[in-house]
Residue frames relative to the residue before (quaternion, step in Angstrom):
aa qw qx qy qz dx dy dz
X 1.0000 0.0000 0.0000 0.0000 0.00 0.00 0.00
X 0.3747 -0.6204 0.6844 0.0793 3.37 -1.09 0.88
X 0.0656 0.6545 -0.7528 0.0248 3.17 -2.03 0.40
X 0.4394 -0.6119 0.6145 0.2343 3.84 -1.21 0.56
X 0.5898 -0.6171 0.3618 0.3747 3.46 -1.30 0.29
X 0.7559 0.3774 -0.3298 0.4212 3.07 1.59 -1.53
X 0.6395 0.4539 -0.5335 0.3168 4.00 0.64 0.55
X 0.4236 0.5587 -0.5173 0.4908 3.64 1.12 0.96
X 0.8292 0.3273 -0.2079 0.4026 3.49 0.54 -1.17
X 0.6851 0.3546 -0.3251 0.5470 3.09 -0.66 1.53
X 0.4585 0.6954 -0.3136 0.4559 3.58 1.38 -0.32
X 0.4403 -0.7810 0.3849 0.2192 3.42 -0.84 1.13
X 0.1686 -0.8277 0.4392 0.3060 3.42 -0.66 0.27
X 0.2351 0.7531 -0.5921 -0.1645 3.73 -0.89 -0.49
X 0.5496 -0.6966 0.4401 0.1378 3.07 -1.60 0.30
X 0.7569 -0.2762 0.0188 0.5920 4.16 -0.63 1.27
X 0.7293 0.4207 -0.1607 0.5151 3.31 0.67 -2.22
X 0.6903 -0.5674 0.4196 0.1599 3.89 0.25 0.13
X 0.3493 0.6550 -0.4538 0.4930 3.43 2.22 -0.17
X 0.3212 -0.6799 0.6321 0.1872 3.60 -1.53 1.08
X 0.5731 -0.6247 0.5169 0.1188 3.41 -1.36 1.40
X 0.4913 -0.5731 0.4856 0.4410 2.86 0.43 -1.87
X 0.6224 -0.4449 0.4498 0.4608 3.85 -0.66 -0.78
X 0.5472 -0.4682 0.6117 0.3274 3.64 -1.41 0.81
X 0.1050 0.7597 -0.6300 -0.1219 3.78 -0.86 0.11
X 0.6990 0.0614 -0.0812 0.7078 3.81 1.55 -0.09
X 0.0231 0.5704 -0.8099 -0.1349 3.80 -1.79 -0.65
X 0.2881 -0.4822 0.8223 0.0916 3.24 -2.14 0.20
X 0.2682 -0.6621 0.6978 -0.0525 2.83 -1.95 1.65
X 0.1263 -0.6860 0.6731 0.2458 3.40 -0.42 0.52
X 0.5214 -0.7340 0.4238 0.0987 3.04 -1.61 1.88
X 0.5827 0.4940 -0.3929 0.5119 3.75 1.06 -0.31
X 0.8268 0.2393 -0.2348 0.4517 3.98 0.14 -0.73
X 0.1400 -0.7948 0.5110 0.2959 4.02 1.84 -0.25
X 0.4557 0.5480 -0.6165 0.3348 3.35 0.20 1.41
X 0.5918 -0.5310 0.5133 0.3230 3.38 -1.19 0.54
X 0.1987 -0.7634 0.6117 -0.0590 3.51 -1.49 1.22
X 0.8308 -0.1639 -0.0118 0.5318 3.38 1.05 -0.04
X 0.4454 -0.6337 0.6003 0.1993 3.57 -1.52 0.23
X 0.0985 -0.5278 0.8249 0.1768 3.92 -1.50 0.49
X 0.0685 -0.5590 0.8232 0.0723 3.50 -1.69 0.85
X 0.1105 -0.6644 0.7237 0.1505 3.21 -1.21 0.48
X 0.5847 -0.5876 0.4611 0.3166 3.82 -1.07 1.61
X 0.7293 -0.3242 0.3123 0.5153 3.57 -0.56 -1.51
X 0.9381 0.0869 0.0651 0.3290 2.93 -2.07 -0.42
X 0.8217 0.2576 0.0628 0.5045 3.09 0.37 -2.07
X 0.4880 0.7036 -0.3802 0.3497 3.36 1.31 0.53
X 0.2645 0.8210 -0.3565 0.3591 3.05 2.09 0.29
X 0.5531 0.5555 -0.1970 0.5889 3.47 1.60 -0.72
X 0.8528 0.3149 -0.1667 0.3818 3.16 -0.32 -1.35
X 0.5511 -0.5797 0.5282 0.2850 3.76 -1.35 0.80
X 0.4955 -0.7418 0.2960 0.3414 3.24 -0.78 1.42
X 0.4928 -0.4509 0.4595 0.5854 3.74 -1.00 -0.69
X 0.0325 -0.6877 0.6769 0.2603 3.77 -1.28 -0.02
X 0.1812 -0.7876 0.5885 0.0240 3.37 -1.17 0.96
X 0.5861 -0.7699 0.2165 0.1294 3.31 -0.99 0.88
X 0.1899 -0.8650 0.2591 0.3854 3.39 0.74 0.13
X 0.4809 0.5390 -0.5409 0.4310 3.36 0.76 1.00
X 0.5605 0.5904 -0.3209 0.4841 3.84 1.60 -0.33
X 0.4377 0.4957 -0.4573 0.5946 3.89 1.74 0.04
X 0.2790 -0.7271 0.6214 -0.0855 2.39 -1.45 1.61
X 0.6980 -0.2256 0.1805 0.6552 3.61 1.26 -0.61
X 0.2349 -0.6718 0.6939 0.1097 3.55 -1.08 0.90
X 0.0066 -0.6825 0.7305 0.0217 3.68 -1.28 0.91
X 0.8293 -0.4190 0.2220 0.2958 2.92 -1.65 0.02
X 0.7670 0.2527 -0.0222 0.5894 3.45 0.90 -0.89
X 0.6354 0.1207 -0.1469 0.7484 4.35 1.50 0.55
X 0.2232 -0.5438 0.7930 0.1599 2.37 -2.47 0.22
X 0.1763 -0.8081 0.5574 0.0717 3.23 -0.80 1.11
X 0.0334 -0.8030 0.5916 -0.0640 3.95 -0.68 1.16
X 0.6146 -0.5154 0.4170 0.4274 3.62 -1.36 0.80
X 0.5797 -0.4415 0.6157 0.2999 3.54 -2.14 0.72
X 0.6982 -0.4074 0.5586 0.1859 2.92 -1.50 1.41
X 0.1434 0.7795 -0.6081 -0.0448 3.81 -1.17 0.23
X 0.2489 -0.7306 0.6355 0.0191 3.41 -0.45 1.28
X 0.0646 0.6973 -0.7133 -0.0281 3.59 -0.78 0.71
X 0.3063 -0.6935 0.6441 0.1019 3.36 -1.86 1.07
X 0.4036 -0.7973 0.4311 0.1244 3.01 -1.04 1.71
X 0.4261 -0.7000 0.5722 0.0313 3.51 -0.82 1.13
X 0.2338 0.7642 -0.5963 0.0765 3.35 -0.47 1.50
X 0.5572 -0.6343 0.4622 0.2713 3.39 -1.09 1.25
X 0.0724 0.8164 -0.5708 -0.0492 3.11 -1.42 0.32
X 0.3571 -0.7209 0.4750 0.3564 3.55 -0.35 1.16
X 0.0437 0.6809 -0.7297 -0.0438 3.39 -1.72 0.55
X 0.7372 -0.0511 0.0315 0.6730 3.90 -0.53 1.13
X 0.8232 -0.3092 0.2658 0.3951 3.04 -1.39 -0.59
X 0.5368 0.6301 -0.3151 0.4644 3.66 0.91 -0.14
X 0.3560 -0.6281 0.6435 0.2543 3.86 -1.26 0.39
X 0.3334 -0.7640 0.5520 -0.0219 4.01 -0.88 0.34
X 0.0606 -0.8372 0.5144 0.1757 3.64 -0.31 0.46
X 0.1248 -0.7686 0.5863 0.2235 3.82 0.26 0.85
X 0.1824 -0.6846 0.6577 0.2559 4.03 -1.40 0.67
């Protein structure tokens, strides 16, 4: 499958769960394999401020006609033991 640049840029994104990203506003091709390496989404409106997201292009999950759909962010919280008396502890 093929795709043009200008029907990437400007394409919506969202993510698995269906949360909207925002809009492609660039990508990067890496010039030796001419495959795409990443996405800029810009969020919204007032994202005129804010540095876009950049998403990976192994986190595309499927491009359709009218979105790009990519995996949910995952934030993981690091669990560190701690001895108290004689007992182990999970500090969050």
């Amino acid at each position: 499958m093929s795709i043009k640049a200008k029907e990437i840029i400007n394409k919506r994104v969202i993510n698995r769960s269906g949360c909207y990203l925002g809009r492609v506003i660039d990508f990067d091709i890496n010039a030796l394999t001419q495959v795409i390496i990443r996405y800029y989404v810009q969020g919204n409106l007032l994202g005129f401020f804010k540095s876009p997201l950049i998403i990976n292009a192994s986190q595309v999950i499927k491009i359709e006609k009218d979105r790009i759909i990519v995996e949910d962010a995952i934030i993981r919280k690091r669990v560190i033991k701690k001895k108290t008396g004689s007992s182990m502890e999970y500090a969050k």
